[in-house]
Legacy VTK file of the C-alpha trace (Angstrom):
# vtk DataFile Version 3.0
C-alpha trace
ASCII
DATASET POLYDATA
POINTS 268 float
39.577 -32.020 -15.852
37.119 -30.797 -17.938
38.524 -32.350 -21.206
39.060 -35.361 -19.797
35.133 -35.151 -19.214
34.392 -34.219 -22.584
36.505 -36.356 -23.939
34.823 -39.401 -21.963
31.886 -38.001 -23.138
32.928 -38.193 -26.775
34.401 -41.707 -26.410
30.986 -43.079 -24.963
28.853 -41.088 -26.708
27.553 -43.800 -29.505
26.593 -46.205 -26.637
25.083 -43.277 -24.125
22.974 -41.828 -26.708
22.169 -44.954 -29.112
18.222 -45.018 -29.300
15.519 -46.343 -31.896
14.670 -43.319 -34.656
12.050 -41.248 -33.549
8.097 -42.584 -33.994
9.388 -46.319 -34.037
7.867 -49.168 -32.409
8.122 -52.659 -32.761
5.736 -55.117 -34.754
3.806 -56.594 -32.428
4.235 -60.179 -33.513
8.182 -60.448 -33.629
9.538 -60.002 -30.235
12.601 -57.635 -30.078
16.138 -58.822 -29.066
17.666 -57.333 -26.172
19.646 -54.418 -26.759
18.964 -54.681 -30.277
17.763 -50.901 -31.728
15.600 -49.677 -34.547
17.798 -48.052 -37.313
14.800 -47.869 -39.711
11.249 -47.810 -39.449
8.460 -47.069 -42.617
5.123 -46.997 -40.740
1.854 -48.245 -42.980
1.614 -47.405 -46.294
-0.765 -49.652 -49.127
1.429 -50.269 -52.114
1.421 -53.538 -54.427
4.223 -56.224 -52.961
5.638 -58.668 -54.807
8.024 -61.484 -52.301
10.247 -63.840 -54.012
9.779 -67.413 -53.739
13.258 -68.145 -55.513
16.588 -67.190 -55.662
17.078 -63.566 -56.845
18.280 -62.233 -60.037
18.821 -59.568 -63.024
18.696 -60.024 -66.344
18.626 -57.463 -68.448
17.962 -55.476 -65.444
15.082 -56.976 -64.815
14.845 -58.930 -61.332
13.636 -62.335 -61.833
12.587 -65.016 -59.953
11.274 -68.640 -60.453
7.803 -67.729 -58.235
6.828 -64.451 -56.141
3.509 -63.809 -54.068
2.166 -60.163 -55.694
-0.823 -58.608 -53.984
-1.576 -55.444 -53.028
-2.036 -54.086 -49.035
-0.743 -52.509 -46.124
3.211 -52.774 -45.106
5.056 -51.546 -42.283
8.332 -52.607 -41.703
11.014 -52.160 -39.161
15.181 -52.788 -39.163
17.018 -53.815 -36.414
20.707 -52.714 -35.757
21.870 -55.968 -33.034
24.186 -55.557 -30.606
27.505 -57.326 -31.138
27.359 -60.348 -29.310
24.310 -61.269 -31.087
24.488 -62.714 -34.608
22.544 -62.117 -37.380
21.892 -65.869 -37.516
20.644 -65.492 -33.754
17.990 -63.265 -34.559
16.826 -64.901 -37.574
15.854 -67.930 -36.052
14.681 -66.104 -32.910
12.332 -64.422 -35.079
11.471 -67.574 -36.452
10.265 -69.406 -33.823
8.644 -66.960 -32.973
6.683 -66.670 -35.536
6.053 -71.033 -35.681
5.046 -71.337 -32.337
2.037 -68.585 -33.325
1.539 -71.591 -36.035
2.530 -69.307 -39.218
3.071 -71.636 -42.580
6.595 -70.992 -44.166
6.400 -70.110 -47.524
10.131 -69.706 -48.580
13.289 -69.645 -46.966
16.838 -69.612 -48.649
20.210 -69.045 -46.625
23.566 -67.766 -47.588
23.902 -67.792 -51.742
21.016 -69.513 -52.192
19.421 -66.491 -52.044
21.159 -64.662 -55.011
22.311 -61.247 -54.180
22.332 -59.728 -50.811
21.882 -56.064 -53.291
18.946 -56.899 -54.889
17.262 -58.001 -51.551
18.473 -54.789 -50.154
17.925 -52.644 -52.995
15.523 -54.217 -55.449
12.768 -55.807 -52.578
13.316 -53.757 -49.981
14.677 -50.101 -50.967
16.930 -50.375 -47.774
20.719 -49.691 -47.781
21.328 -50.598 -44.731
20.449 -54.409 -46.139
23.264 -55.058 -48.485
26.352 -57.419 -46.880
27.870 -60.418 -47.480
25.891 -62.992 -49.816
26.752 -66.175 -47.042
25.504 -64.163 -44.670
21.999 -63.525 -45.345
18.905 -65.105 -44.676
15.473 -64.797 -45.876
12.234 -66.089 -45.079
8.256 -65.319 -45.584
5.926 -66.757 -43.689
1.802 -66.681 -43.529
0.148 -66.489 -40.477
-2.497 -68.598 -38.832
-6.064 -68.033 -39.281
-7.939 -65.849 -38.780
-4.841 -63.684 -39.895
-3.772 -65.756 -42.657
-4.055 -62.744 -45.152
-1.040 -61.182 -43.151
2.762 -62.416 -44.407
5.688 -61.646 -42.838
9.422 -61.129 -44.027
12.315 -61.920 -42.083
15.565 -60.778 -43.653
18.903 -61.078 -42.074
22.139 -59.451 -42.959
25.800 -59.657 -41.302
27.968 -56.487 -43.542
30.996 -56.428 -44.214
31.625 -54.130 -41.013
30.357 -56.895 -39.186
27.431 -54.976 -37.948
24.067 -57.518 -38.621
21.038 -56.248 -39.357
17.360 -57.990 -39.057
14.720 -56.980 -41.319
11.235 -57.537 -40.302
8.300 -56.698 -42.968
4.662 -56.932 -42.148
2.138 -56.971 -44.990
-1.779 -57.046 -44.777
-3.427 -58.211 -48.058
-6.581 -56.116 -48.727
-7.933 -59.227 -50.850
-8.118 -62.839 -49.888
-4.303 -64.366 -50.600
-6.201 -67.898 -51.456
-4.110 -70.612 -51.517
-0.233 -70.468 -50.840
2.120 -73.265 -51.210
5.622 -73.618 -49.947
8.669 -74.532 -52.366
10.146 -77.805 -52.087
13.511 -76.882 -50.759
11.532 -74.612 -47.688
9.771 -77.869 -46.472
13.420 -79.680 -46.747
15.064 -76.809 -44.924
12.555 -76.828 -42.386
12.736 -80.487 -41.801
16.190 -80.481 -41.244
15.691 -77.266 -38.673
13.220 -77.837 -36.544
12.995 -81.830 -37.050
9.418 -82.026 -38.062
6.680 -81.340 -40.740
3.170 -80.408 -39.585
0.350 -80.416 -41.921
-3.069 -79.635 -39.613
-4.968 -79.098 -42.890
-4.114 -82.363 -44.692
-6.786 -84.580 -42.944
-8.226 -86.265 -45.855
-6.653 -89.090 -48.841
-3.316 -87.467 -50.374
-3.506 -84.195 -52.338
-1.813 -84.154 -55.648
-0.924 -80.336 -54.967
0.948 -81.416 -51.474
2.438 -84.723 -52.195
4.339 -83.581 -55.164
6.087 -80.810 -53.189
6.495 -83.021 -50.185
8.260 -86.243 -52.001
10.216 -83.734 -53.658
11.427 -81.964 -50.673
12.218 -85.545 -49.268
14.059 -86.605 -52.626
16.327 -83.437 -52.563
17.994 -85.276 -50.045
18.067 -89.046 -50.296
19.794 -89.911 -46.750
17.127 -88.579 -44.433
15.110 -91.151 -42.901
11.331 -89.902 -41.495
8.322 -91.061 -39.903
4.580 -90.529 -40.796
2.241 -89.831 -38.482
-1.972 -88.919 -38.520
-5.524 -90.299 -39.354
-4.355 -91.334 -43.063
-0.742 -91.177 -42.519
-0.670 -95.258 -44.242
-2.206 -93.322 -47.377
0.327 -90.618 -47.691
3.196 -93.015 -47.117
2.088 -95.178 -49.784
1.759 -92.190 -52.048
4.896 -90.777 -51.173
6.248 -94.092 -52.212
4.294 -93.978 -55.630
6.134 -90.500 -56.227
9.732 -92.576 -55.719
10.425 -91.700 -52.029
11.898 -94.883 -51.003
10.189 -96.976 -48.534
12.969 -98.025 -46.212
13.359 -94.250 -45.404
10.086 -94.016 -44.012
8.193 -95.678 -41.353
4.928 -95.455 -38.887
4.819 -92.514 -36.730
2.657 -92.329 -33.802
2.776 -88.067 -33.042
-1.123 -87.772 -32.710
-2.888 -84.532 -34.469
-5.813 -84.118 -36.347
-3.497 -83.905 -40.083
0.069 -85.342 -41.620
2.742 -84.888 -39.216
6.451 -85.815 -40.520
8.917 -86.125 -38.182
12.741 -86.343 -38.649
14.501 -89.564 -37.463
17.833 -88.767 -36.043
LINES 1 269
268 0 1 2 3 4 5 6 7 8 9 10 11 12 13 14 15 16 17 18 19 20 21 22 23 24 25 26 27 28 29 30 31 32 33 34 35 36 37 38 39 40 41 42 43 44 45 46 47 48 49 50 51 52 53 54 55 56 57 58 59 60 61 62 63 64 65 66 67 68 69 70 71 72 73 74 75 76 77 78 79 80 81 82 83 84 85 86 87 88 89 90 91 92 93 94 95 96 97 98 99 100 101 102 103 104 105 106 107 108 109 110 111 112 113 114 115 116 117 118 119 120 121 122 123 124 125 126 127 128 129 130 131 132 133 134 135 136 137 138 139 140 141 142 143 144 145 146 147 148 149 150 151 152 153 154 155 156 157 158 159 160 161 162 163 164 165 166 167 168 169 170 171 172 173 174 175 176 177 178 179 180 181 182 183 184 185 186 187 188 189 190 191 192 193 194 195 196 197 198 199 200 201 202 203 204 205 206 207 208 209 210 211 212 213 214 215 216 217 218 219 220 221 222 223 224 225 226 227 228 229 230 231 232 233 234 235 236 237 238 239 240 241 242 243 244 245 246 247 248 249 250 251 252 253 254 255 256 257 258 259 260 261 262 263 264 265 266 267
């Protein structure tokens, strides 16, 4: 009787005892999954951070990149292990929205190989192991939050390894210096277009920034088959200059969403 008990014991073990590691905690701004558990955890330290904004890289064992955010601050970062009938995907975009509906401004996000190497994200940006799986099954994105925090980023990487265990990374970085002005790549606005079905621009209240229309009519032009609307005070303005920079006008109409900036919205 009593090894059958031990043995029980042993077989049940890995799920009676399986806890975060010790001095862990969350980050308060990414609520945790159920039943997923902390397998790493690297509490505040000020270093110099540099994120991609491209798909990663070595040449001549050097990582490259075609743009990166480098500033230095505080980071604390924490891993999550997830429980198996959650995906990696799952948490990702859990994370995500998470993270939108506090109004943060994505600043890159690649999926899958667009994202070059699951090792280098594991081992090159974030010194973590535990990171490195399958290149289609990883997912990165950084993010800047809202004012008055929006010298704060946040990294979301997921993993899925080849053990099938998935893994979501979630990095926290305070800026000691002002992060002045960040803009988004072309393919992030695209990707987020076709995710959440809308573009929301609360700062672009005025006549059409050069900066901002370039990388919006190329995000548009990167895929030639969606049709959108426009919507806020000079939404007639941006359309027209969206057309100037070869968008083509029968893929875009009159919105009527109602903000105080541009608001593009995906037509199904």
């Amino acid at each position: 009787m009593r090894s059958l008990s031990l043995l029980l014991l042993c077989c049940f073990s890995p799920l009676l005892f399986a806890a975060d590691v010790p001095g862990s905690q969350d980050l308060p701004i990414v609520p945790r999954m159920v039943d997923a558990q902390i397998v790493d955890y690297r509490p505040v330290v000020e270093l110099e951070r540099i994120y991609p904004l491209g798909s990663i890289r070595k040449i001549s064992g050097q990582l490259r990149f075609d743009g990166q955010v480098a500033a230095r601050g505080q980071t604390t970062s924490v891993t999550y292990e997830l429980p198996p009938e959650h995906s990696s995907t799952e948490a990702f975009t859990a994370a995500r929205e998470a993270l939108q509906k506090q109004h943060a401004e994505l600043l890159f996000w690649c999926q899958a190989r667009d994202c070059g190497e699951s090792s280098l994200w594991a081992n090159d940006v974030f010194g973590n192991a535990k990171l490195y799986g399958a290149d289609d099954q990883q997912a990165f994105l950084l993010l800047r939050l809202a004012a008055p925090q929006d010298n704060t980023l946040v990294a979301l990487y997921s993993i899925t390894r080849g053990n099938r265990k998935a893994y979501l990374h979630v990095e926290q970085f305070d800026a000691a210096a002002p992060l002045g002005d960040l803009l988004p790549t072309s393919a992030t606005l695209l990707r987020e277009l076709k995710s959440t079905g809308e573009l929301d621009f609360p700062k672009l209240t005025g006549d059409p920034d050069d900066a901002w229309l370039r990388l919006i009519s190329r995000g548009l032009n990167l895929d030639t088959t969606l049709r959108v609307s426009v919507s806020g005070p000079k939404a007639e303005a941006w359309r027209q200059a969206l057309i100037g920079q070869g968008v083509r006008t029968a893929r875009m109409e009159a919105g009527s969403v109602e903000g105080a900036g541009l608001h593009i919205e995906l037509l199904r």
